[in-house]
C-alpha positions as CSV (number, residue, x, y, z in Angstrom):
1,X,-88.6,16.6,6.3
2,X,-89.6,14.3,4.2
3,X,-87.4,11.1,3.2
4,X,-88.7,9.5,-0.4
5,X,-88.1,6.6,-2.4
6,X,-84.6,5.2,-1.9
7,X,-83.1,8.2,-0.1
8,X,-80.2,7.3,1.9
9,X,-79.5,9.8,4.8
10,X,-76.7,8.9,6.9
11,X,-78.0,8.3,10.4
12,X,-74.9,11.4,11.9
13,X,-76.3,14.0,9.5
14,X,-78.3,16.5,10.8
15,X,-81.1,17.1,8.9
16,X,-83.7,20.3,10.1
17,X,-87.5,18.9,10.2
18,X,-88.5,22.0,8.1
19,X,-86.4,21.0,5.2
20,X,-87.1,18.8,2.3
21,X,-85.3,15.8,0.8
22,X,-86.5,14.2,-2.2
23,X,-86.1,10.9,-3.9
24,X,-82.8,9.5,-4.8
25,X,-80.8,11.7,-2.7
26,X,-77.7,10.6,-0.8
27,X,-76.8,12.8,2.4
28,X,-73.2,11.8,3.9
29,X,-72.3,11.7,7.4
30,X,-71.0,15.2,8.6
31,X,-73.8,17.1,6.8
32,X,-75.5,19.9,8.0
33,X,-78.5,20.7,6.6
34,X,-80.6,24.2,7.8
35,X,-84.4,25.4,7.4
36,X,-86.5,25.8,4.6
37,X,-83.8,23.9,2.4
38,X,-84.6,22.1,-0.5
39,X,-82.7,18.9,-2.2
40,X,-84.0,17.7,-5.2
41,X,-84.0,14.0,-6.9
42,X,-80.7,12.6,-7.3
43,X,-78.6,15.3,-4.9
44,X,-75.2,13.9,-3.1
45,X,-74.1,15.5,-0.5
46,X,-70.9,14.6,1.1
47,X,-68.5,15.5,4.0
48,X,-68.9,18.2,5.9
49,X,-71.2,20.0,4.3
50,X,-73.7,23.1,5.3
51,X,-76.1,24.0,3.7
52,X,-77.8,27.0,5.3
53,X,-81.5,27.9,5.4
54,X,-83.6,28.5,2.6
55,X,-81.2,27.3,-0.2
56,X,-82.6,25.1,-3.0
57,X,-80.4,22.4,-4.5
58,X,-81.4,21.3,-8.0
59,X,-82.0,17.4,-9.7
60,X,-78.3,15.8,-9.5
61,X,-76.0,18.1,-8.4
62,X,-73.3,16.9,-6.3
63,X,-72.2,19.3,-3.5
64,X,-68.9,18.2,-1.2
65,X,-66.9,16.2,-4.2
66,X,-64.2,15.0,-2.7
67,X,-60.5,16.5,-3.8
68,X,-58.1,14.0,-5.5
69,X,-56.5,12.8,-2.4
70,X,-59.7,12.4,-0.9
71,X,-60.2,9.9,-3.7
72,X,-58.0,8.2,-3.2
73,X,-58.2,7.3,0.6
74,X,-61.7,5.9,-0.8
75,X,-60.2,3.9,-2.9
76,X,-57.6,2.2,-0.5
77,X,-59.6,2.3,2.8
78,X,-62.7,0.5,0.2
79,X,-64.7,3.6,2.2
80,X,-68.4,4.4,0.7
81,X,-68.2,7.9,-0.5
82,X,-71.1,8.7,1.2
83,X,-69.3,8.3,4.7
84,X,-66.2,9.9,3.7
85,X,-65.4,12.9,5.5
86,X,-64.0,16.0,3.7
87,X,-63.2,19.7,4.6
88,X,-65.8,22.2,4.9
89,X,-68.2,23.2,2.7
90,X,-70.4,26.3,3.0
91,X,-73.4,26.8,0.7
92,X,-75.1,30.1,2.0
93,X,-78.4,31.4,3.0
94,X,-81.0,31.5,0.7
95,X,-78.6,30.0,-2.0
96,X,-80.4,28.5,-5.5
97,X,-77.9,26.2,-7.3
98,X,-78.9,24.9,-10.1
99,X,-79.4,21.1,-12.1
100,X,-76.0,19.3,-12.7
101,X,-73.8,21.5,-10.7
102,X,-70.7,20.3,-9.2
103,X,-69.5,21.9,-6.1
104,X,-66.2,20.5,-4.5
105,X,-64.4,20.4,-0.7
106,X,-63.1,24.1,0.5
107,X,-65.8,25.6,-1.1
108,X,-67.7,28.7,0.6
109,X,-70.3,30.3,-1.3
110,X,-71.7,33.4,0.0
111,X,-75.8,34.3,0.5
112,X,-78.1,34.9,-2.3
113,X,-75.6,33.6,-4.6
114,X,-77.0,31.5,-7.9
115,X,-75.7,29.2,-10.3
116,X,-77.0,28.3,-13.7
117,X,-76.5,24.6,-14.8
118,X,-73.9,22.2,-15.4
119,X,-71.7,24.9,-13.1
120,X,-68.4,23.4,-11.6
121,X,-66.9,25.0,-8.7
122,X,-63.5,23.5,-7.8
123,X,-61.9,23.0,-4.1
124,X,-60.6,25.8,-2.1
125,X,-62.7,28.8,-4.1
126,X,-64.7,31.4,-2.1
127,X,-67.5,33.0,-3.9
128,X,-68.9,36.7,-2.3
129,X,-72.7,37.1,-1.3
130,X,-75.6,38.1,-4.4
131,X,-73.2,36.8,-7.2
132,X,-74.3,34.8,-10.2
133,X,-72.4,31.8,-11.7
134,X,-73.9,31.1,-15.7
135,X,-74.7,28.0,-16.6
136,X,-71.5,25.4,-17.6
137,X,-68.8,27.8,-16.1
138,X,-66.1,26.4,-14.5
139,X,-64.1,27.8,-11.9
140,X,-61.0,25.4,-11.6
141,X,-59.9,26.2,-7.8
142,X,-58.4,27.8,-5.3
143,X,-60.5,31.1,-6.4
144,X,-61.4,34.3,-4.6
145,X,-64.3,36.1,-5.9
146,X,-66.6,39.2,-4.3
147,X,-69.6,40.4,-3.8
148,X,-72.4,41.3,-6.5
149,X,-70.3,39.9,-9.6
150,X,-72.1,38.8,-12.4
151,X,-70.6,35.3,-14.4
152,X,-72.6,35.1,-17.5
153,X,-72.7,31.4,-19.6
154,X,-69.4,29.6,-20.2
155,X,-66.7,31.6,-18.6
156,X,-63.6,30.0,-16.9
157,X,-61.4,30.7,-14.3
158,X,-58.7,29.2,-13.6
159,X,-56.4,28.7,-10.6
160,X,-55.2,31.2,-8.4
161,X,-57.5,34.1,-10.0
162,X,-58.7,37.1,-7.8
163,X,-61.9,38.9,-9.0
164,X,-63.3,41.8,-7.1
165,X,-66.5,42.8,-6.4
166,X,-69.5,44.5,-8.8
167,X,-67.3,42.5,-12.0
168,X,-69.2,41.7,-15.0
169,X,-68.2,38.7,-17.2
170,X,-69.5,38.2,-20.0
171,X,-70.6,35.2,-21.8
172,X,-67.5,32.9,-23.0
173,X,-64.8,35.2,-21.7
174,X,-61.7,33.2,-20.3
175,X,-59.3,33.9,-17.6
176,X,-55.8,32.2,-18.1
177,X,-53.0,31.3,-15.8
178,X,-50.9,29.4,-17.5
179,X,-47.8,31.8,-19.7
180,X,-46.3,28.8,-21.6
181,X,-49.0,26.4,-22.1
182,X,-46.6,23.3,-20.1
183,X,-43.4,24.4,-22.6
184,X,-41.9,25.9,-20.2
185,X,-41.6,25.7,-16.2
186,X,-43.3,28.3,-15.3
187,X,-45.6,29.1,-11.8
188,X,-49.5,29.5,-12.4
189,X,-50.3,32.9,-11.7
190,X,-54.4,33.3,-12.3
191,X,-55.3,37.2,-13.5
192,X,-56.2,40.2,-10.5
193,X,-59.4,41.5,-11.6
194,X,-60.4,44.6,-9.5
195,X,-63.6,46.1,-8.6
196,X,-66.2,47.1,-11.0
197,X,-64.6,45.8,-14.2
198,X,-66.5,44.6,-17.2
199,X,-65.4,41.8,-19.8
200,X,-67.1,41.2,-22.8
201,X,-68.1,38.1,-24.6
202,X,-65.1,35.9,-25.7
203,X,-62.4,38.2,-24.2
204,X,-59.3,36.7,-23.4
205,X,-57.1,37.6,-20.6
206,X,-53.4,36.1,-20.1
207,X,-51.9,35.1,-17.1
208,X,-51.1,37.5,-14.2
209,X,-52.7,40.9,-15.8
210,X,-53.9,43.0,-13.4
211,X,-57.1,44.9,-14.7
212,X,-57.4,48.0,-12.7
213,X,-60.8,49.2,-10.6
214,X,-63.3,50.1,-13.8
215,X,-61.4,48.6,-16.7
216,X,-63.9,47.7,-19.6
217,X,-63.0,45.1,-22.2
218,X,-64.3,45.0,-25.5
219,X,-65.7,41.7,-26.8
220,X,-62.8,39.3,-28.3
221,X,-60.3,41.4,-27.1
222,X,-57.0,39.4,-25.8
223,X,-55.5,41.5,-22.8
224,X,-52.0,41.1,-22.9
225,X,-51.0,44.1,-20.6
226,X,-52.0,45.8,-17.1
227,X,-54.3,48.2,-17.5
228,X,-55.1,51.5,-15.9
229,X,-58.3,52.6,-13.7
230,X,-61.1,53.0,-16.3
231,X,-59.4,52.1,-19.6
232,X,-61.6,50.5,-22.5
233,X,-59.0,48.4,-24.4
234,X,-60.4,46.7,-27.5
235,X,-59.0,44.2,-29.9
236,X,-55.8,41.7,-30.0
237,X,-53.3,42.7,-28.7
238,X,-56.4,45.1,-26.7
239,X,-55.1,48.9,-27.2
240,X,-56.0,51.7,-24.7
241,X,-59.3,53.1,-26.8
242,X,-60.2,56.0,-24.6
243,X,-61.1,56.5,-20.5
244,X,-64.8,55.5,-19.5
245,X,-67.2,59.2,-20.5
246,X,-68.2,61.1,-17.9
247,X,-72.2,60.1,-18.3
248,X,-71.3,56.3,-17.9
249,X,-71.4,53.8,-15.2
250,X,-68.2,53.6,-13.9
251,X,-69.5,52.0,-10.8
252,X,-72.7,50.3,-10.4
């Protein structure tokens, strides 16, 4: 383990010898850190966090962000944020998250999982193992995602979603959860998307659809309607265009 320039590693954490921390970083009191992890320049790490073996953590990312109310027991206790002590975070084995990337308290990501930059992963969300997060998405909490599901750049989830596993998302598409846009009272209720569906670029889907196992959305479609197992709906309001043929993918 190596502690550079101006590190500050709380003396509780526990730190394996076969990991490395770099300059600038800030390691809070609670953290576990496993073997063969890396933590780049700038890192903050707070509460109690795990970081599991072989996972590499990118220039100023901030993993274990306090929730609200944890900000504010800071603020009247006059506590260092890098003693406070959180809930539970998980980062998995063999893990690569990206520069800039904002992971909060409550979050458990799964193995092999990646994130692109500038990615923002809210309290309370639980990502499956071997799925990707784009760069600058941003999953807003309190999130359930699977296994093997591919989050291409700029998508966002909001609360209360569920995804599935083996889901595509394409670049820009947008989960909503809110019906009336604060006009209304009216209780969040994220989209249910099953296994194996694919949303294209810029697709829009309103709150509480369900998109059945296999569903394929066309790109800058807005879903306003359940869907059946292995529809392609296309356009705004997205129509049923056919079932997924025979020769294609229906789950890969």
């Amino acid at each position: 383990m190596a502690e550079n320039w101006k590190s500050r590693i709380h003396p509780e954490a526990k730190i394996n010898k076969d990991s490395y921390i770099s300059q600038l970083a800030i390691i809070g009191k609670g953290v576990t850190i496993e073997k063969d992890v890396y933590i780049s320049s700038g890192v903050k790490i707070y509460g109690e966090t795990l970081i599991k073996e072989g996972t590499y953590i990118g220039e100023d990312c901030i993993i274990g962000h306090p929730q609200r109310a944890q900000l504010k027991e800071i603020i009247i206790h006059r506590e260092d944020i890098v003693h406070s002590m959180g809930p539970l975070t998980t980062i998995g084995i063999n893990c690569t998250i990206r520069a800039g990337s904002i992971i909060y308290t409550e979050v458990i990501l799964g193995n092999n999982c990646q994130t692109g930059h500038h990615v923002m992963i809210r309290e309370k969300s639980t990502i499956g193992n071997n799925t990707l997060i784009g760069t600058k998405t941003v999953i807003d909490g309190n999130v359930i995602i699977g296994d093997y599901v591919n989050i291409q750049t700029g998508v966002y989830i909001p609360l209360f979603c569920r995804i599935g596993n083996h889901v595509f998302m394409g670049p820009y598409s947008k989960l909503t959860n809110d019906k009336y846009m604060l006009r209304k009272k009216y209780d969040l209720k994220g989209a249910i998307v099953e296994d194996y569906v694919s949303l294209g670029a810029n697709s829009v889907i309103l709150p509480g659809i369900n998109l059945k196992r296999g569903t394929i959305v066309g790109a800058g479609s807005v879903v306003t309607k359940d869907t059946d197992e292995k529809d392609i709906v296309i356009g705004n309001p997205a129509k049923v265009l056919k079932k997924i043929p025979a020769d294609w993918n229906s789950s890969y």
